[in-house]
C-alpha positions in Angstrom: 148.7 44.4 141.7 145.9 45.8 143.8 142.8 45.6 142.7 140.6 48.6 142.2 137.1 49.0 144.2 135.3 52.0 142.9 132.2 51.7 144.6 132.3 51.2 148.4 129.2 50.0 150.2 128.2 53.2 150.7 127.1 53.7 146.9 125.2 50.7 147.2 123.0 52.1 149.9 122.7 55.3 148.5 121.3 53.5 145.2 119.1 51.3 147.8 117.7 54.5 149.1 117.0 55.8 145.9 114.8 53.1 144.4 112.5 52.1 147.1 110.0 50.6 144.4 112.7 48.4 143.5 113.9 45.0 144.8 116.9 44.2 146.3 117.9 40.6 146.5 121.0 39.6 148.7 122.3 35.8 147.3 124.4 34.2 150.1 123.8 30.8 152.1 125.8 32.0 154.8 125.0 33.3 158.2 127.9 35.0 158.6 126.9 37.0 155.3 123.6 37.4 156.1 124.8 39.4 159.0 127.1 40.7 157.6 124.3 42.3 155.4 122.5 43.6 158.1 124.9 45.4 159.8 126.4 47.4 156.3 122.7 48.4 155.1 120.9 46.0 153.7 118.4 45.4 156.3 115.6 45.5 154.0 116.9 43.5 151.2 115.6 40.4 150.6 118.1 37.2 151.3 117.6 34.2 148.8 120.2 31.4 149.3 118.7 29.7 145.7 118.6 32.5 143.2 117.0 32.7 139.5 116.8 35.8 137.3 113.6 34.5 137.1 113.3 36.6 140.5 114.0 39.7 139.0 112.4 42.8 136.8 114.2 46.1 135.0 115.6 47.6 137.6 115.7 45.2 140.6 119.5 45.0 142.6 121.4 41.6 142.8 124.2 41.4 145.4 126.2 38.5 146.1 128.9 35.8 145.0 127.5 34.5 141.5 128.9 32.9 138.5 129.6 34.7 135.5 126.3 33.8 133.4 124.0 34.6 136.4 125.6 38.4 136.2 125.7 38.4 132.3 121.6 37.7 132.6 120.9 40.4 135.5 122.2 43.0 133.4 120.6 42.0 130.6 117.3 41.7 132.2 117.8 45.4 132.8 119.0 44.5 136.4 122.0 45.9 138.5 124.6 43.2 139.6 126.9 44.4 142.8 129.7 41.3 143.5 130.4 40.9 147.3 134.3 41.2 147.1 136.6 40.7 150.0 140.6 40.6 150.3 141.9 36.7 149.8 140.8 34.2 152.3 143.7 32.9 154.4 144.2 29.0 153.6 143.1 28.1 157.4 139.7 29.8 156.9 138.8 28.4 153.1 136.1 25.9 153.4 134.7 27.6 156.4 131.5 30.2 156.8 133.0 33.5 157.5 131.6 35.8 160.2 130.5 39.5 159.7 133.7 40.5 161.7 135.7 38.1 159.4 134.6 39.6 156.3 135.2 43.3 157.6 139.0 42.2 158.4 139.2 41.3 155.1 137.9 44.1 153.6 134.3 43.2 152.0 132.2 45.3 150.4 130.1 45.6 147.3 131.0 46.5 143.7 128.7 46.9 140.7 129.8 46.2 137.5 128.5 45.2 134.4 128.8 41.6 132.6 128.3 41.3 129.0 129.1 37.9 126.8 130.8 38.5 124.0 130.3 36.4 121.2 134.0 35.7 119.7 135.9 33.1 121.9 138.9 32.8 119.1 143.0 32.1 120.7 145.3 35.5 121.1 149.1 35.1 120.6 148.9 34.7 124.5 146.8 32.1 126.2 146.9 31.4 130.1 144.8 28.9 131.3 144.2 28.4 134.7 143.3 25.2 135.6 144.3 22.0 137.6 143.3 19.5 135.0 145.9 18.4 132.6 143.0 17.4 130.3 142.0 20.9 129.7 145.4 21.7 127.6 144.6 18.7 125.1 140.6 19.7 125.3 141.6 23.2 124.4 144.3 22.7 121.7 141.3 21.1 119.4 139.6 24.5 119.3 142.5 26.0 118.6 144.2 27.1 121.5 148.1 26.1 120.6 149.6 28.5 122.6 149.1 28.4 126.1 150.6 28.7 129.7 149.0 26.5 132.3 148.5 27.9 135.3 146.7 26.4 138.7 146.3 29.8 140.4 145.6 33.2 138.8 145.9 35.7 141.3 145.8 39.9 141.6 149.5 40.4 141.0 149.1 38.2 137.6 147.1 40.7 135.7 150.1 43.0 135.4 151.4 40.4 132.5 148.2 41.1 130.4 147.9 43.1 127.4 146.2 43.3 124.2 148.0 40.1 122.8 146.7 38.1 126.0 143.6 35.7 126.7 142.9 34.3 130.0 140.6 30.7 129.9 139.6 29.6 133.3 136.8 30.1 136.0 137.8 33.5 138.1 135.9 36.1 140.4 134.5 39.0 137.9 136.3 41.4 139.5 139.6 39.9 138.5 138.2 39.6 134.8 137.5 43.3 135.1 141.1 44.3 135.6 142.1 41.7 132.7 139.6 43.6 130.6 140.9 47.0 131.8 144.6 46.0 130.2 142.1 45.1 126.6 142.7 41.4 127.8 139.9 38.7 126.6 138.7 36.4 129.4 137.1 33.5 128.5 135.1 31.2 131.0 135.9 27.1 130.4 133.0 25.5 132.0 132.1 22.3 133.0 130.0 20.5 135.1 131.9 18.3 137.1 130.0 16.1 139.6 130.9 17.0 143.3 132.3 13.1 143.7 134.9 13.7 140.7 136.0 17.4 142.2 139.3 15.8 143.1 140.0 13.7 140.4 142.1 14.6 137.4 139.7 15.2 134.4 140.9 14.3 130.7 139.9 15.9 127.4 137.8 13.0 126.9 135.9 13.4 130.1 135.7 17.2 129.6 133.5 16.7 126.2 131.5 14.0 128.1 130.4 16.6 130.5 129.7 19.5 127.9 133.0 21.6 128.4 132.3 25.0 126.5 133.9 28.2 126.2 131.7 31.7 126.8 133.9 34.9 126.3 133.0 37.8 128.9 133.4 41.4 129.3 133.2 42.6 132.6 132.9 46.9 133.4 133.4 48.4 136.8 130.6 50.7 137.4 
């Protein structure tokens, strides 16, 4: 399935252009990014590579990569969230900083959406859950969650299987849980702060509660 961009660059700029008196932050650590940024418009945006919404007022514009909560606490600071999206990375280039003529073969550009947390986080009659860890199956099934698929990857093509019936638990891009909310799917986010020295090492359920595992359920509009 492709995914759907509604607003190009473009509409970013235009929005720029229309509220001077307002900030725009660009989040990205990467140079490549950064100028990337400057040659699609964003000259005068300013670039934080450590952001907090504690940077932010009514009306300021947030660009960039960020985790579902960050987003979910622009908006409702009264801010405007735009994701930088791009087409897949190619496996020989993950791990690496992109350049600004990388990211325009693969299509980036900037879409605003909205994030909202929802406040149930109860099982469908479908549950995928994308993860590597085994754990997270046996971690899951004590809230509740007796009915799932595991899955390590959850890519474009899979939101074509969701409907009404179908939650998705795992950590993915908000553009992908857009189009999951666009079929009336539920996504919710299973997070846990693992330790970068335990990234590669298979986490149980036990290990998952020692390292506060919770559940939030988003909603994410395309704007």
């Amino acid at each position: 399935m492709e995914i759907e961009k509604f607003n190009k660059t473009e509409n970013i700029e235009s929005k720029i252009e229309e509220d001077k008196n307002e900030k725009v932050l660009f989040v990205n650590r990467n140079d490549g990014a950064k100028d990337w940024a400057q040659d699609h418009g964003f000259e005068d945006a300013d670039v934080v590579e450590n952001f907090s919404t504690d940077m932010i007022e009514e009306g300021d514009t947030v660009i960039g990569t960020l985790p579902l909560h960050l987003a979910a606490d622009i908006c409702k600071k009264g801010g405007n969230y735009s994701a930088l999206v791009m087409d897949p990375v190619p496996q020989e280039l993950r791990g690496t900083s992109l350049s600004s003529e990388q990211m325009d073969e693969l299509n980036a550009t900037t879409q605003s959406m909205r994030v909202e947390v929802l406040e149930k986080n109860d099982p469908t009659e479908n549950n995928i859950v994308v993860t590597r860890h085994a754990g997270a199956k046996e971690w899951l099934s004590s809230r509740g969650f007796d009915n799932v698929e595991i899955q390590d990857h959850f890519n474009p093509e899979d939101v074509d299987k969701v409907d009404e019936s179908t939650t998705v638990v795992g950590v993915l891009p908000p553009i992908i849980v857009a189009e999951i909310n666009k079929k009336d799917g539920k996504f919710i986010s299973l997070d846990v702060n693992v330790p970068k020295e335990m990234f590669k090492e298979e986490i149980s359920a036990e290990k998952m509660e020692e390292l506060g595992a919770k559940l939030t359920g988003y909603k994410v509009t395309l704007k």
